[in-house]
C-alpha positions as CSV (number, residue, x, y, z in Angstrom):
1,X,-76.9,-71.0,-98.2
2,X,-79.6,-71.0,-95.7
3,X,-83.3,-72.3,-96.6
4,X,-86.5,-72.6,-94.5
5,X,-88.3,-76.3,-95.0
6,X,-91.0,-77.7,-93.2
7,X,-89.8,-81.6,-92.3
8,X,-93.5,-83.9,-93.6
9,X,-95.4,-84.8,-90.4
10,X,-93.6,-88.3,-88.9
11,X,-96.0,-90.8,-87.1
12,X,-94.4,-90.8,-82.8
13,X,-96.0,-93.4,-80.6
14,X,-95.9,-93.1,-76.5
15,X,-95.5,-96.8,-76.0
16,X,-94.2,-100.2,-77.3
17,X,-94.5,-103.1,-75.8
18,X,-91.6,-105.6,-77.5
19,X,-90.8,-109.2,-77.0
20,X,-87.1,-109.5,-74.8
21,X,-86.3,-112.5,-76.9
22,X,-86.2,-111.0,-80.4
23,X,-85.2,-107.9,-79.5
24,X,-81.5,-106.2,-79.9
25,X,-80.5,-103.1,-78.4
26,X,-78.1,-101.0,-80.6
27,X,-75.7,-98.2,-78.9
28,X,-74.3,-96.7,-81.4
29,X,-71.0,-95.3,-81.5
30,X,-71.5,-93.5,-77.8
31,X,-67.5,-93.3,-77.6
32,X,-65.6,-90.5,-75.7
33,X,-65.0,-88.7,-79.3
34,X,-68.1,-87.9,-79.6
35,X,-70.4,-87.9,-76.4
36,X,-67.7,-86.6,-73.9
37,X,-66.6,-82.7,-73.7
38,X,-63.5,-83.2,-74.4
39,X,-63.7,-85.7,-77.2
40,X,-63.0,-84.6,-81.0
41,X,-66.1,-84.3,-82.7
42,X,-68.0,-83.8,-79.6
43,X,-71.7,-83.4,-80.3
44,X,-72.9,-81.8,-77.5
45,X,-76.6,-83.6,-77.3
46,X,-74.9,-86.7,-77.0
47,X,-73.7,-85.9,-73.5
48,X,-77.5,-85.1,-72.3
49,X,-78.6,-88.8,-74.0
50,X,-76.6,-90.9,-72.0
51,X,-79.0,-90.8,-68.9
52,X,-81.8,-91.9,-71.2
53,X,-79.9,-94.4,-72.9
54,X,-78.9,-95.6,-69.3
55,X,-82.3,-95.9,-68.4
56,X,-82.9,-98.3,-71.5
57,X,-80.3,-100.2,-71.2
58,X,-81.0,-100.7,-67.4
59,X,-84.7,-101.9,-68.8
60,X,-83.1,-104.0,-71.2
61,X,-80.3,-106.0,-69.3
62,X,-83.3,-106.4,-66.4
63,X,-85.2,-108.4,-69.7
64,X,-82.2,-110.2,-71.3
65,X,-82.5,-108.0,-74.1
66,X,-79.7,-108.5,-76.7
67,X,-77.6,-105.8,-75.8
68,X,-74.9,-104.2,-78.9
69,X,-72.4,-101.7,-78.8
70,X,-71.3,-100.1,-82.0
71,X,-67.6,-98.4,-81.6
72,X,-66.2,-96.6,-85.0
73,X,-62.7,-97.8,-85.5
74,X,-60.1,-96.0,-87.4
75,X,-56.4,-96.8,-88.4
76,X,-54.1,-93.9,-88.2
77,X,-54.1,-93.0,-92.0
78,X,-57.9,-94.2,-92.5
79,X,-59.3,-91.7,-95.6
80,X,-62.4,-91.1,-93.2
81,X,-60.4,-88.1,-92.1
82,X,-60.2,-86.5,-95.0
83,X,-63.7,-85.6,-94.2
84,X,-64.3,-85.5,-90.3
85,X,-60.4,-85.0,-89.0
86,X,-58.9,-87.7,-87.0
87,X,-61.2,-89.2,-84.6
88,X,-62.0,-92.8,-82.8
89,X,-58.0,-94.4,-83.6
90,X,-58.2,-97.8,-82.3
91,X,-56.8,-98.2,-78.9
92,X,-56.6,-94.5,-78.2
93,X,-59.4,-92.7,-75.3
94,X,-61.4,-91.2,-77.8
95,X,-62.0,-94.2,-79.3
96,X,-63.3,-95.9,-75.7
97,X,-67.0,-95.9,-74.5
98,X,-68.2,-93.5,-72.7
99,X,-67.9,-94.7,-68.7
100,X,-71.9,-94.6,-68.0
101,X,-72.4,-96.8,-70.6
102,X,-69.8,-99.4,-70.3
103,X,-70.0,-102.8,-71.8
104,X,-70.6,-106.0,-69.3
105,X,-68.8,-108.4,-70.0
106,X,-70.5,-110.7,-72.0
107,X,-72.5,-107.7,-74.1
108,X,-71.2,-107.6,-77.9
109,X,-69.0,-104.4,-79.3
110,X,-69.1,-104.5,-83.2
111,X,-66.0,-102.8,-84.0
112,X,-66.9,-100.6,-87.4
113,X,-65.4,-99.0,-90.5
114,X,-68.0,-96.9,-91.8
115,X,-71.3,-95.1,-90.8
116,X,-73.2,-98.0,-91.5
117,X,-72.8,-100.6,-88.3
118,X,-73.4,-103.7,-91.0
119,X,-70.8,-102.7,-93.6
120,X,-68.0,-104.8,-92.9
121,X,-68.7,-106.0,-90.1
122,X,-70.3,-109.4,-88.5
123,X,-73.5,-107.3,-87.3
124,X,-76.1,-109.2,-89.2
125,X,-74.9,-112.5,-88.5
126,X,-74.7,-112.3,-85.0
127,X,-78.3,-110.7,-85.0
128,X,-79.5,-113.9,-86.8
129,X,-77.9,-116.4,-84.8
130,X,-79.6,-114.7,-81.7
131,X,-83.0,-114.8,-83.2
132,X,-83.5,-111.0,-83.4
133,X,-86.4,-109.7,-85.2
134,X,-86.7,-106.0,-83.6
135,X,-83.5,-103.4,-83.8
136,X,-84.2,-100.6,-81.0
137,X,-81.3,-98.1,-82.0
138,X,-79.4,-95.4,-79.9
139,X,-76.7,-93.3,-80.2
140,X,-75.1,-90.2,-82.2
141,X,-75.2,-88.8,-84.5
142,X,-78.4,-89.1,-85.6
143,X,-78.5,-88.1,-89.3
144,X,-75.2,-90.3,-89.5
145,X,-74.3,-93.9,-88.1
146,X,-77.8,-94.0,-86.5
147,X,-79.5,-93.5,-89.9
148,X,-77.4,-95.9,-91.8
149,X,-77.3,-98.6,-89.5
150,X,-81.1,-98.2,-89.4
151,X,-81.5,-98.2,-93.1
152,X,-79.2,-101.4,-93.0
153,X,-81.2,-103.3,-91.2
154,X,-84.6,-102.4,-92.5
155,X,-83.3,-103.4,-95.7
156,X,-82.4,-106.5,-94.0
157,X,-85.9,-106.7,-92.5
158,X,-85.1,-105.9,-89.3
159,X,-88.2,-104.5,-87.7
160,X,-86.7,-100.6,-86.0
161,X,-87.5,-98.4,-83.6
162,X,-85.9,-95.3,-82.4
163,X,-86.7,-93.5,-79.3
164,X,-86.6,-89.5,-80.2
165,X,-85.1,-89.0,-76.8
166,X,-82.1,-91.7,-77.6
167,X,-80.4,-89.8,-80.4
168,X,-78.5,-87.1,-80.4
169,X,-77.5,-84.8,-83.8
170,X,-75.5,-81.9,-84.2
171,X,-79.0,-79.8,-85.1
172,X,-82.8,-80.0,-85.0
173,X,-83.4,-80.4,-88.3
174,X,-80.8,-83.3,-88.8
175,X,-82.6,-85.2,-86.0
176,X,-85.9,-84.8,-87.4
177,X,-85.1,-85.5,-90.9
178,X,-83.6,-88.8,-89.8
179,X,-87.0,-89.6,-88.2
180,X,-88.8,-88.6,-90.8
181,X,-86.7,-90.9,-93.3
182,X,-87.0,-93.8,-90.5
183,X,-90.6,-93.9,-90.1
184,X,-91.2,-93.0,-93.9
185,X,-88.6,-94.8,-95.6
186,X,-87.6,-97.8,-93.6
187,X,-91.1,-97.9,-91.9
188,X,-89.9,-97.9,-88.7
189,X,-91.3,-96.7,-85.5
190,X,-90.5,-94.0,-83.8
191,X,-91.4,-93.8,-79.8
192,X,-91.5,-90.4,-78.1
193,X,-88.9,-91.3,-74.9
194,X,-87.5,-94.4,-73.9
195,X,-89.7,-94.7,-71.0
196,X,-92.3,-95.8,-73.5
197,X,-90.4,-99.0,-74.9
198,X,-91.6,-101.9,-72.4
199,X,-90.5,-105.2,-72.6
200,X,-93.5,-108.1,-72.0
């Protein structure tokens, strides 16, 4: 079935200035099954978000930012599949970062289970042992492990903010719906491009 909506107007600001020293950067799940060609649930937007995420990460190590990579992690016989197909095996390429984005050495990879970068996982804990107050989230797909991982930490009172140009989804309407639902629900904030996050 096809239907016409109009996504509710969604509040985008051109800048933000954030504080380096409670602020996290979240990649998430920018892995070579999903934001490389030949990857297994390649979304192709992902692949054209990588040299904005690069950009903000750049910004972000030159800060000290808190910098977080979230990589989906599967066992062979995981019942995630049963839905997507088999995708991100532990250990296997698909399941590696994508090369422009490589971690340094001592940046964090949260290894997770679900959609949802906190379920499971030590995500929240190492966020509160840093001292992190504001979650600036990247990544793909959009509607998916980017939405859940934000509504995770809002309800954790984690302050977020999304760049529109740092998220990739498999359609227009998936990527504006999860803003919507960021800046409506979670009362986040949404910046138009990752040139306007600045760190003071």
């Amino acid at each position: 079935m096809s239907v016409t909506v109009e996504i509710p107007v969604y509040k985008v600001l051109d800048v933000i200035t954030l504080n380096p020293k409670i602020t996290g950067l979240i990649i998430v799940d920018m892995q070579n099954d999903f934001a490389h060609p030949n990857g297994k649930l390649f979304v192709p937007e992902a692949r054209s978000i990588v040299p904005n995420i690069k950009k903000l990460l750049d910004k972000a190590r030159a800060s000290n930012v808190t910098v977080i990579y979230t990589q989906d992690c599967h066992m062979k016989d995981d019942p995630e599949f049963k839905i997507w197909g088999e995708h991100a095996v532990e250990g296997t390429w698909g399941f590696m970062i994508v090369d422009e984005l490589k971690p340094e050495e001592d940046e964090i990879i949260v290894r997770k289970l679900r959609y949802d970068a906190f379920y499971g996982t030590p995500l929240d804990h190492i966020l509160k042992v840093k001292g992190i107050k504001d979650l600036i989230i990247v990544g793909t797909v959009a509607n998916i492990c980017v939405l859940h991982t934000a509504g995770s930490a809002a309800l954790r009172m984690y302050r977020v903010i999304i760049p529109v140009d740092g998220i990739a989804a498999l359609t227009d309407f998936d990527k504006h719906a999860t803003l919507r639902q960021v800046d409506f629900l979670y009362k986040g904030v949404i910046v138009r491009s990752v040139n306007g996050i600045r760190f003071m």
